[in-house]
ZAMI-241653 format. One line per 8 residues: their letters; for each residue x, y, z of N, C-alpha, C. Coordinates in steps of 0.2 Angstrom, whole numbers, plus 5000, padded with zeros to 4 digits. Layout:
N
a> X Y Z X Y Z X Y Z ~ ...
This chain:
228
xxxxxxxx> 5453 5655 5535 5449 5652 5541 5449 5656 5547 ~ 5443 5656 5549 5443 5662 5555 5447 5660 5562 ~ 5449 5654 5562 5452 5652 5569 5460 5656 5566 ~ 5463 5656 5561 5469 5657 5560 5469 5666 5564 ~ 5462 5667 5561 5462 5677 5560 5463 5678 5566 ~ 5459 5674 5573 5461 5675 5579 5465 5672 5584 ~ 5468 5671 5580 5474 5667 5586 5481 5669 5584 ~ 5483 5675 5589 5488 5677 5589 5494 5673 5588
xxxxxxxx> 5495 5667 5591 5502 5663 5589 5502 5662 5583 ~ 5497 5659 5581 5495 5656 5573 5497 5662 5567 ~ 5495 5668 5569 5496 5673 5567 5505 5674 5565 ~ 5508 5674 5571 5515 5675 5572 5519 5670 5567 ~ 5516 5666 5566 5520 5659 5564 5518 5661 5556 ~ 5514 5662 5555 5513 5664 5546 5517 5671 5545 ~ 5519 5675 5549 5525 5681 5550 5532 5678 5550 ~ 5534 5672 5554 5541 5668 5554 5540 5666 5546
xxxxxxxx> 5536 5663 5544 5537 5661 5539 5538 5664 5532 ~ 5533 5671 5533 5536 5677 5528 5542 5679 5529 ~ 5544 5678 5534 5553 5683 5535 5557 5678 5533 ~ 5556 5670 5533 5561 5665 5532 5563 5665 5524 ~ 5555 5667 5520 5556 5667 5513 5559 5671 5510 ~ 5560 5677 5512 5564 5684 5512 5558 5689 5511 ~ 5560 5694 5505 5556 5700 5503 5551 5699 5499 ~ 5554 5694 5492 5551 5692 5487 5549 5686 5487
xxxxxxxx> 5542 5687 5488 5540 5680 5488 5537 5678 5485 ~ 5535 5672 5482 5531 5670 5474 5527 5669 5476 ~ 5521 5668 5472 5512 5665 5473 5514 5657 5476 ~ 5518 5655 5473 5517 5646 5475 5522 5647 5483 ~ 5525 5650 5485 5528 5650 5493 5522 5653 5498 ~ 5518 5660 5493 5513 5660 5498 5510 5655 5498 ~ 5507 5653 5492 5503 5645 5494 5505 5640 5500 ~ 5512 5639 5500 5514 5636 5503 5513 5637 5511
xxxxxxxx> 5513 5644 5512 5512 5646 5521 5507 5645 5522 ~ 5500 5646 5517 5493 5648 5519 5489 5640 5519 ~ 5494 5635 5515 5493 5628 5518 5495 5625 5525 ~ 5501 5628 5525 5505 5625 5532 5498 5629 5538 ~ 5497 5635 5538 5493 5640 5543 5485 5634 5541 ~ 5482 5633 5536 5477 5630 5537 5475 5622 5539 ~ 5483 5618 5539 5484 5614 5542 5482 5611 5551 ~ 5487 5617 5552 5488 5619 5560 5482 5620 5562
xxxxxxxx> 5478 5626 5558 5472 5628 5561 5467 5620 5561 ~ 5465 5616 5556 5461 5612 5554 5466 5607 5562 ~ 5472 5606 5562 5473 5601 5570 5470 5606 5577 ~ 5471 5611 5578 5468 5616 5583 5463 5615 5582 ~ 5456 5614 5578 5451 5613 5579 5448 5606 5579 ~ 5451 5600 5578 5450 5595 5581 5453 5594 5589 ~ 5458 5597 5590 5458 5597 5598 5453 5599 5602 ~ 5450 5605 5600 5443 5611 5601 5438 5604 5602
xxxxxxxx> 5436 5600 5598 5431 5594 5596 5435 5593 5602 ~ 5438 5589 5602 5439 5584 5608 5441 5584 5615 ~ 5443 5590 5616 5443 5593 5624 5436 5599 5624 ~ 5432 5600 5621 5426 5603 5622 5427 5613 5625 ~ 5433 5612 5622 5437 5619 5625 5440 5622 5617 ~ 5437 5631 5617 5439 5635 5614 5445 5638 5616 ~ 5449 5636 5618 5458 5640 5617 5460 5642 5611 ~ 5464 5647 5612 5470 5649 5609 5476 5641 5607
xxxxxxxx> 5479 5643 5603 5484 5638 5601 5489 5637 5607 ~ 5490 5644 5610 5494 5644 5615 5493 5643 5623 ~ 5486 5641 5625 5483 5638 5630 5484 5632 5629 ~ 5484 5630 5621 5482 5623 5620 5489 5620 5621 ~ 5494 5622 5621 5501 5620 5622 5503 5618 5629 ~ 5500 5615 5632 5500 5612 5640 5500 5605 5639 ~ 5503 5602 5645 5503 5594 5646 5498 5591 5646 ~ 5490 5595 5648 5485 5589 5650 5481 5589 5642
xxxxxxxx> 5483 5594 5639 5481 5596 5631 5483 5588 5627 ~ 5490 5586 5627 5495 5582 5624 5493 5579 5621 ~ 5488 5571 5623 5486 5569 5621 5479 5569 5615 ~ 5476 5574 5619 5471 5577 5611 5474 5580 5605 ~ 5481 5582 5606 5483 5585 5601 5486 5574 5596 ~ 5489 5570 5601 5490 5565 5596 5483 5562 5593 ~ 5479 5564 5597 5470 5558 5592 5471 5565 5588 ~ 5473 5569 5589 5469 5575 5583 5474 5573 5576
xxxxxxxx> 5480 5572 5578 5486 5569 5572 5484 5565 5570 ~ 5482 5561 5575 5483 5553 5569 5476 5553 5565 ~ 5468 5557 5568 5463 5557 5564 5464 5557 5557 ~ 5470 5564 5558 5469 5569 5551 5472 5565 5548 ~ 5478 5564 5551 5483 5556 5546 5479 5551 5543 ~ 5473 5549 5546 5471 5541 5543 5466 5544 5539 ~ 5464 5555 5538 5459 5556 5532 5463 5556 5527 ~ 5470 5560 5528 5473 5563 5524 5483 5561 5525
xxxxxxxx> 5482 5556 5521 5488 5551 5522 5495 5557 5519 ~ 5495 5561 5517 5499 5565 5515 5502 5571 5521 ~ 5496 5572 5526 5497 5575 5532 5500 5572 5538 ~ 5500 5565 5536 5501 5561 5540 5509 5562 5546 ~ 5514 5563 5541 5520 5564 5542 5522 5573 5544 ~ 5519 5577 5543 5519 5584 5543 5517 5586 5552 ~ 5511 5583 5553 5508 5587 5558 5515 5587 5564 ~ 5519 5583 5566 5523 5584 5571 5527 5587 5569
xxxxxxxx> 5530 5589 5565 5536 5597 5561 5530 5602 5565 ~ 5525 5604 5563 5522 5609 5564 5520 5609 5570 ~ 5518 5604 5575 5516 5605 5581 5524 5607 5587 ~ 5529 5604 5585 5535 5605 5586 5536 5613 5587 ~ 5536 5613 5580 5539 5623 5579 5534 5629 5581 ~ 5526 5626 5582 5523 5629 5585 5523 5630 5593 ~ 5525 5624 5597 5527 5625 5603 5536 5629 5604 ~ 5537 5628 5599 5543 5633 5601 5544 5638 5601
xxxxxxxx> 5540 5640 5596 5537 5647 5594 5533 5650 5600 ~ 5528 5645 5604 5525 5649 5610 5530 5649 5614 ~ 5536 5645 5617 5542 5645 5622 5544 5651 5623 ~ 5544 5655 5615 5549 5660 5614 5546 5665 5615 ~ 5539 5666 5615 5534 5672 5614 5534 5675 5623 ~ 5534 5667 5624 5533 5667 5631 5538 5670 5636 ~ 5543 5667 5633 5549 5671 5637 5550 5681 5636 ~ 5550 5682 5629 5549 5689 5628 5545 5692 5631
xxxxxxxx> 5537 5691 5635 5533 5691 5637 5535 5693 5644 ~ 5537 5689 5647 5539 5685 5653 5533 5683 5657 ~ 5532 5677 5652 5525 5675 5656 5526 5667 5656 ~ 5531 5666 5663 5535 5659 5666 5529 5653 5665 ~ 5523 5655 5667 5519 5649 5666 5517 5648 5659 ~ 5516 5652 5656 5515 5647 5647 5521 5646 5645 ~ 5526 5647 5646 5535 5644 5645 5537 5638 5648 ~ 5536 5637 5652 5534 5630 5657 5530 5625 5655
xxxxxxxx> 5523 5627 5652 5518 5626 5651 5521 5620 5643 ~ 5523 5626 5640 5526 5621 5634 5532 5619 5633 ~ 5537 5619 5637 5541 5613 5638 5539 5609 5642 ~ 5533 5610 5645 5535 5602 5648 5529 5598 5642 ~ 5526 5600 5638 5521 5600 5630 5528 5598 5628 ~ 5534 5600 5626 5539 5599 5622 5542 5592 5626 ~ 5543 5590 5631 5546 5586 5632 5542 5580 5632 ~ 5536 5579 5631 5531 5573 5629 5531 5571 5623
xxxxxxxx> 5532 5578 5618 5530 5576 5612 5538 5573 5609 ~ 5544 5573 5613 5549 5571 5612 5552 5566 5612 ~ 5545 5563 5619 5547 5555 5621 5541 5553 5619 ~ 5536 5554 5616 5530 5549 5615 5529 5550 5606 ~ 5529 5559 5605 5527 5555 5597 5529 5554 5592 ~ 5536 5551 5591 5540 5547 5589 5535 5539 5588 ~ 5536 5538 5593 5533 5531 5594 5526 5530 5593 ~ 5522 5534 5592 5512 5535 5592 5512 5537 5586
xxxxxxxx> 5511 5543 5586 5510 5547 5580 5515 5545 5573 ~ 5520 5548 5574 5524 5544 5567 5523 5538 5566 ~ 5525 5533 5570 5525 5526 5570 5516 5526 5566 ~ 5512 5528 5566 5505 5527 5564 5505 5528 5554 ~ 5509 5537 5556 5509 5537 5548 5515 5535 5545 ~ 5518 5533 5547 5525 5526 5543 5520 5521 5541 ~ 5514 5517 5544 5512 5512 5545 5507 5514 5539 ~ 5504 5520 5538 5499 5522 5534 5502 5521 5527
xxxxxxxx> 5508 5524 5528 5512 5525 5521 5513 5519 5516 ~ 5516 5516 5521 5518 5509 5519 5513 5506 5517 ~ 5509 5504 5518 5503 5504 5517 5499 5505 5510 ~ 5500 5512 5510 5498 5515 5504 5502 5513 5496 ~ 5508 5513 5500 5515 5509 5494 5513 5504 5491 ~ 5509 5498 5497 5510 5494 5495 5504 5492 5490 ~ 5499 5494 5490 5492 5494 5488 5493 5501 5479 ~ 5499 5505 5481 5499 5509 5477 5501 5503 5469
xxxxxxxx> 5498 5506 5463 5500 5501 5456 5506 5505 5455 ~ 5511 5501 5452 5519 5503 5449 5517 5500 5443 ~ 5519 5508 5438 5519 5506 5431 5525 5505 5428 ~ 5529 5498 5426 5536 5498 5423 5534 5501 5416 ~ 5541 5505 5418 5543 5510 5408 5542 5502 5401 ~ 5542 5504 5398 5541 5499 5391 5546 5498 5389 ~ 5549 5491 5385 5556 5492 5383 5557 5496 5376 ~ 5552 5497 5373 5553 5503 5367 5554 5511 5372
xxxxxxxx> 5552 5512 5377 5550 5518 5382 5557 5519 5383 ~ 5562 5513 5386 5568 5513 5389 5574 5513 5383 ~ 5572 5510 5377 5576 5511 5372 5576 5517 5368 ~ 5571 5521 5367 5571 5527 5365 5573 5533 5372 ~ 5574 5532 5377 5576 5536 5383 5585 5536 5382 ~ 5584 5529 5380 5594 5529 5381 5597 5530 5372 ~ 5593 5530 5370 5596 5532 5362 5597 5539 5365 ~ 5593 5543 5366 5592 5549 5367 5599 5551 5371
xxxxxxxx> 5597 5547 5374 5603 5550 5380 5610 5549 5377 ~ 5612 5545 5374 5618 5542 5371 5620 5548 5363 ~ 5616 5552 5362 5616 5557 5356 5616 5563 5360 ~ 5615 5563 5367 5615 5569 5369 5624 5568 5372 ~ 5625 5564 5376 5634 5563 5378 5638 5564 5374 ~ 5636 5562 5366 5640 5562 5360 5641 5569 5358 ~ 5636 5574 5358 5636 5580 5356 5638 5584 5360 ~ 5638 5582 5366 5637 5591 5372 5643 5592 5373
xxxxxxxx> 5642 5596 5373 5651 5602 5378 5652 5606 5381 ~ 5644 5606 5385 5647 5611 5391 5647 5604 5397 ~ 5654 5607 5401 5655 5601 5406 5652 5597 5411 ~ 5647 5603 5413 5643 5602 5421 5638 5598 5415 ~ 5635 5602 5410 5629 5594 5407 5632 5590 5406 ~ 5636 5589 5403 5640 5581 5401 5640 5578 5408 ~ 5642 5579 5412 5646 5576 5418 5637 5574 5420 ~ 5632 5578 5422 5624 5577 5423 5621 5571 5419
xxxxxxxx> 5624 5571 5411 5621 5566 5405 5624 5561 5409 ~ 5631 5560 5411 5635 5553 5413 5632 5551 5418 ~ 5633 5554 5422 5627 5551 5428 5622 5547 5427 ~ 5616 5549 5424 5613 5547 5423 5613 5542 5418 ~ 5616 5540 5415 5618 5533 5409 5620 5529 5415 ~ 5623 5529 5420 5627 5526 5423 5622 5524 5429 ~ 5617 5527 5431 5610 5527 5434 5606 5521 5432 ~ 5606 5521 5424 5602 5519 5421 5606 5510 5420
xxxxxxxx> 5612 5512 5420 5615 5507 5419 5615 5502 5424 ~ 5616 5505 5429 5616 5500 5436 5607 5500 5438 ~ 5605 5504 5437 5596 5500 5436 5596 5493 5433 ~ 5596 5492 5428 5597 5487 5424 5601 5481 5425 ~ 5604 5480 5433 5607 5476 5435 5608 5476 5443 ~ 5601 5477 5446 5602 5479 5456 5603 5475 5458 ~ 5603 5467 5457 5607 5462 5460 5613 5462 5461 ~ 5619 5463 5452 5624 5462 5451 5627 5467 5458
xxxxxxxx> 5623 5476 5456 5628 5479 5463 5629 5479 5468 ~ 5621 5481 5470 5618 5479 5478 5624 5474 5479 ~ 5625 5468 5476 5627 5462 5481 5636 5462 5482 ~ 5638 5466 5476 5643 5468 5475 5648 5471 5481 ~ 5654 5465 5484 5657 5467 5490 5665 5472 5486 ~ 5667 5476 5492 5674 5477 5490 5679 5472 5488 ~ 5681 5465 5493 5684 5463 5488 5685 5459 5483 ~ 5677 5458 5480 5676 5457 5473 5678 5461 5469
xxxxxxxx> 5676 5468 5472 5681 5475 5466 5687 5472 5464 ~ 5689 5474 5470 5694 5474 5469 5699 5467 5466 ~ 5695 5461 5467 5698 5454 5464 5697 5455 5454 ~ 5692 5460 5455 5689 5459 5446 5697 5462 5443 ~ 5701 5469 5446 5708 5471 5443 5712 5465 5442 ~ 5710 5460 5443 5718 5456 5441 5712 5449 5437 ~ 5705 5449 5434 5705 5445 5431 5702 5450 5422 ~ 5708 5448 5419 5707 5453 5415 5702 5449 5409
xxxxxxxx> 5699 5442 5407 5694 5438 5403 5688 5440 5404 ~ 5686 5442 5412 5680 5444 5413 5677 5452 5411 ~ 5683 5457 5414 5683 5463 5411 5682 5463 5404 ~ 5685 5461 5399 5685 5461 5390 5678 5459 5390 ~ 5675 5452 5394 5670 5452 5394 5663 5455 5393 ~ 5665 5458 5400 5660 5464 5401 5661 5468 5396 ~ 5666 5472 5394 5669 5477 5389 5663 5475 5384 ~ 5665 5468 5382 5662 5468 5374 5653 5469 5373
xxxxxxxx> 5652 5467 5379 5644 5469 5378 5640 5477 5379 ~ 5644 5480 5382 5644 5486 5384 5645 5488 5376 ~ 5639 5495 5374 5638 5499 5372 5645 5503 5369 ~ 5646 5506 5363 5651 5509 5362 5651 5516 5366 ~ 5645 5518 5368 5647 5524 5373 5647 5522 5381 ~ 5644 5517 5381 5645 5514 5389 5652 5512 5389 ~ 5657 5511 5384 5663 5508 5385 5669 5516 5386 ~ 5665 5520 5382 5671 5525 5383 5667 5529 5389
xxxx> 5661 5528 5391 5660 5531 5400 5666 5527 5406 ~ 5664 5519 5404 5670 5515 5410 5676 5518 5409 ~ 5679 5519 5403 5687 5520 5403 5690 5529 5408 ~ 5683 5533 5409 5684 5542 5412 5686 5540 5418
């Protein structure tokens, strides 16, 4: 994107994030920078739309700027509900990143410039911006379909698992397979736990008809997990 090739700051910030990854960096981490950089660029150029001004990223980091940069967030949010929750990380570290360039510089007015850019987006977009992509999201959950697993799906999952507990010996897997039995286990009962207070726990120690109880329905390998 030709806006990234000529904006110095934008520039710098895909250099912090070469250095953070180290020396070696894999195809899918570069992916990951050349996304976050075409993000940024793609909100820098909906502020351009909106204030009718070609700046720099780093002009753009001024207080009368502020609120063009929230229509520009929440735009992008309401095309792309997946950016929704990102764009304030990135406008965040980008204005810190001009703070710092600035100070090296010594150039007091763009450092001033973007703190006081920094202390709006501290107090307002919390409350605007995210508060919009919360509301997107939610949104999207709730409209989203949930496929539940089959009980042939669930019963072949936990066979599997109960053959693997019985056979394995190296530690750290076992300990990972138990977990996970134990995951599975209190899935299939989020009322019983959830609602479960301390001292219920603690009152089930001294009835010991309801324990055997429980015992006896329990699984022969669900029964030697309770006793570890």
């Amino acid at each position: 994107m030709e806006i990234i090739k000529h904006d110095e700051l934008l520039r710098q910030y895909g250099i912090n994030q070469i250095i953070r990854k180290g020396t070696q960096i894999t195809f899918d981490e570069g992916n990951q920078i050349r996304a976050k950089l075409r993000y940024i660029g793609r909100l820098l150029q909906s502020v351009r739309r909106d204030t009718g001004y070609h700046y720099g990223s780093e002009e753009f980091l001024q207080p009368k700027f502020f609120d063009a940069f929230k229509r520009a967030a929440i735009a992008i949010g309401e095309e792309n509900i997946h950016l929704s929750g990102s764009m304030g990380t990135y406008v965040k570290k980008l204005c810190l990143l001009n703070i710092s360039q600035s100070i090296k510089t010594g150039n007091v007015a763009r450092s001033e410039n973007s703190k006081q850019f920094l202390e709006l987006f501290n107090a307002e977009w919390g409350d605007t911006v995210t508060a919009s992509a919360l509301r997107l999201q939610q949104k999207s959950r709730l409209n989203k379909t949930f496929h539940l697993p089959t009980e042939r799906d669930m019963k072949t999952f936990t066979d599997f698992l109960e053959q693997q507990i019985a056979s394995e010996q190296e530690y750290t897997r076992l300990q990972k397979l138990i977990m996970t039995a134990l995951i599975c286990f209190n899935a299939r009962r989020p009322s019983e736990v959830t609602h479960l207070t301390l001292a219920d726990y603690r009152l089930s120690f001294h009835n010991t008809e309801d324990r055997e109880e429980i015992m006896r329905r329990l699984s022969p390998e669900e029964q030697v997990i309770s006793k570890r």
